[in-house]
C-alpha positions in Angstrom: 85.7 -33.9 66.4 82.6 -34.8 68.3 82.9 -38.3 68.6 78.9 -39.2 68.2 79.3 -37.4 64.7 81.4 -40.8 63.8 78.6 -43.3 64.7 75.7 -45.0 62.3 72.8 -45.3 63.2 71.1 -48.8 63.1 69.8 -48.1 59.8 73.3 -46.7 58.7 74.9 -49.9 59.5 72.6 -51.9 58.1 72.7 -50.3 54.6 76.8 -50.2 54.5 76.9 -53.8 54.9 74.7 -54.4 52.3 76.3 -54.5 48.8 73.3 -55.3 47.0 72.4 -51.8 47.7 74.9 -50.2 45.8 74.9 -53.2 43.1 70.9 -52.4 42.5 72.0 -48.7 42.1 74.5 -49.5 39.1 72.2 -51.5 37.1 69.7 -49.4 36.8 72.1 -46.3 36.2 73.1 -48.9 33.5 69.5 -49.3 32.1 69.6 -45.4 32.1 72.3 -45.8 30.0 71.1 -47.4 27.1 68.0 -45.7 27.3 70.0 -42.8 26.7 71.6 -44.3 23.9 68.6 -45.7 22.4 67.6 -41.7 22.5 70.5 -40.4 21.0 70.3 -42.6 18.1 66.3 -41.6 17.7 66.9 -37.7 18.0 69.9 -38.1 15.5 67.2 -39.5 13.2 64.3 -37.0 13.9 66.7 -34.0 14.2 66.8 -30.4 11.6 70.0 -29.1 12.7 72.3 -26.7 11.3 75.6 -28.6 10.5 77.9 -26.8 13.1 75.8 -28.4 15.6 74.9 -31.9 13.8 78.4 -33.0 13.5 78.9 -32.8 17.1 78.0 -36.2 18.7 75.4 -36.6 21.4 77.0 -37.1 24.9 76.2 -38.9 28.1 77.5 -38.2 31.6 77.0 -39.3 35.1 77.6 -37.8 38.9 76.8 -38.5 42.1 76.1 -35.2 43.8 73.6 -32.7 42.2 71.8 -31.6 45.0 72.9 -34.5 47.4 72.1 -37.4 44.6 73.2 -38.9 41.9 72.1 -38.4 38.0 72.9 -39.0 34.3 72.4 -36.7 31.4 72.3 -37.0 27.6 73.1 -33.7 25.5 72.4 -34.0 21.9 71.7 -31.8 20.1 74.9 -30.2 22.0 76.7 -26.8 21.2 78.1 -24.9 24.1 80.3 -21.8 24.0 80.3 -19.0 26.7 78.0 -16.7 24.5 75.9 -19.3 22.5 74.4 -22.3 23.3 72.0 -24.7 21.6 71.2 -27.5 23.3 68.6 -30.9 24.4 69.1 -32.1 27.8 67.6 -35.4 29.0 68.1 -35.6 32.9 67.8 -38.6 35.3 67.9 -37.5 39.1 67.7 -40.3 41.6 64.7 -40.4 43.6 63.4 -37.4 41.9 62.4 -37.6 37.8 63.2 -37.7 34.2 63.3 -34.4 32.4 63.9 -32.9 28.7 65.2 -29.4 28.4 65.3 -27.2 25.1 68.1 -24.8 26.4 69.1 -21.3 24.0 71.2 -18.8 24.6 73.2 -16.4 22.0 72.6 -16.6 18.5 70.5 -19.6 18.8 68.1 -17.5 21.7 67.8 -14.9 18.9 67.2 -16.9 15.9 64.2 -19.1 18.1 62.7 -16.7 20.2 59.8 -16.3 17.6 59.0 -19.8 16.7 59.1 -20.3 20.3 56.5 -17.3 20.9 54.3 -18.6 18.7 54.3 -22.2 20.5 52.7 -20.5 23.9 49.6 -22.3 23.6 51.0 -25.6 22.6 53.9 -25.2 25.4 51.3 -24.5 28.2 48.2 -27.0 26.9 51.4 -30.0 26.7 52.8 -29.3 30.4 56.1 -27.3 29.8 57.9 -24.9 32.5 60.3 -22.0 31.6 63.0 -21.0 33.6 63.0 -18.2 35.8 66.3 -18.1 37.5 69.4 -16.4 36.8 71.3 -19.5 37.1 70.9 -21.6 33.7 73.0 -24.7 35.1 70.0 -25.6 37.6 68.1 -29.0 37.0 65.5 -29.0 39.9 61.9 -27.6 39.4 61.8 -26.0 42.3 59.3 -22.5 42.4 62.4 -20.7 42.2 63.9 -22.2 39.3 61.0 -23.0 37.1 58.1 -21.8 36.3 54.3 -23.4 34.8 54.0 -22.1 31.8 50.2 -23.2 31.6 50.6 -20.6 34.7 51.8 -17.8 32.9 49.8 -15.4 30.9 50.6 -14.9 27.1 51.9 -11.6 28.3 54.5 -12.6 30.8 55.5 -15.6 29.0 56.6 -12.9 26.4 58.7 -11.2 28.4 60.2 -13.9 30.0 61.1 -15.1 26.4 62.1 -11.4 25.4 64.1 -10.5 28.3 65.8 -13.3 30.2 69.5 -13.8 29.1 69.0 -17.6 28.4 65.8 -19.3 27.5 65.3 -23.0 29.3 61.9 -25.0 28.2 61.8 -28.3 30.4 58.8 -30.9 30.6 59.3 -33.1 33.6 58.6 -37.4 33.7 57.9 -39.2 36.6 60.0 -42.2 37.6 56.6 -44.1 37.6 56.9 -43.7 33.4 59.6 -46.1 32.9 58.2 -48.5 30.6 57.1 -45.5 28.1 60.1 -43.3 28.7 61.1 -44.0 25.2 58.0 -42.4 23.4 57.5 -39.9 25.8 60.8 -38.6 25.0 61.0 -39.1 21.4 57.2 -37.3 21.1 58.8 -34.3 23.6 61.8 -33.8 21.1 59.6 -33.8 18.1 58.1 -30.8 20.0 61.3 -28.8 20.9 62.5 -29.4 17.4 59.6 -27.2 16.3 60.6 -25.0 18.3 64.1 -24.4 16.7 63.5 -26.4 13.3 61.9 -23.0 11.4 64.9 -20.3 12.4 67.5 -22.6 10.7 66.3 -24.1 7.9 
């Protein structure tokens, strides 16, 4: 091995002998934490759920390496099988944002595909993205992963809706929004659960 490959860089060595670094990091994955579980006790309040899926308790998880850097998720509601899935995802990526993401597949794409037709207009005016990829398990908002929907016509958000195997809604929160994460979450769930509250009543 190329022995240059071993060496750090001034910066390198002066951020490995820092443990406040790494201390900093934890405590605010730990704040993410309880806003996470402050969430999951609001959306067990505010959610219409049919009771396959609302006995099944919200989750939270951590990593360290999607796409190079660490996150934390909340699921909840949470149903996943490898034909149907109904599902609310609230994402934290390090350095990047804070997202929410209404994720159907399955039974549950079927039985919401036309509340969630309906909702074009209120889905593009509020700032929401569909996906557009064929892989579902994809976070980022990259151009090849999501699309505007405010940048779609009525017509192709229809087929998108109509013909993609999965069907991923996803409204993005900048780091910057900390101190009204909370609401902003709680007022985007309200939303999604619109979107899936009709079909299963």
């Amino acid at each position: 091995m190329d022995s240059t490959k071993l060496r750090l860089s001034p910066e390198e060595l002066k951020l490995v002998s820092d443990p406040g670094i790494i201390l900093t990091k934890n405590a605010i994955t730990g704040k993410v934490y309880l806003l996470f579980g402050a969430l999951a006790d609001d959306f067990r309040n505010m959610a219409d759920l049919p009771g396959e899926i609302a006995t099944i308790a919200p989750k939270i998880a951590k990593g360290e390496n999607y796409l190079g850097l660490p996150y934390v998720m909340l699921d909840y509601p949470r149903y996943f099988s490898a034909d149907d899935i109904m599902a609310v995802r609230c994402f934290f990526w390090w350095g990047n944002f804070f997202s929410i993401t209404l994720h159907l597949k399955g039974i549950y794409r079927e039985m919401s595909s036309t509340a969630i037709l309906r909702s074009y207009k209120m889905l593009s005016s509020l700032g929401y993205s569909l996906a557009i990829s064929g892989d579902e398990w994809h976070h980022h908002f990259g151009t090849d992963n999501y699309r505007s929907i405010q940048s779609m016509d009525e017509h192709d958000f229809r087929l998108y809706i109509t013909e993609h195997p999965y069907i991923k809604i996803a409204r993005i929160f900048p780091i910057s929004s900390w101190e009204n994460l909370r609401q902003l979450f709680n007022k985007a769930f309200g939303e999604l659960g619109e979107l899936i509250a009709q079909p299963v009543k």
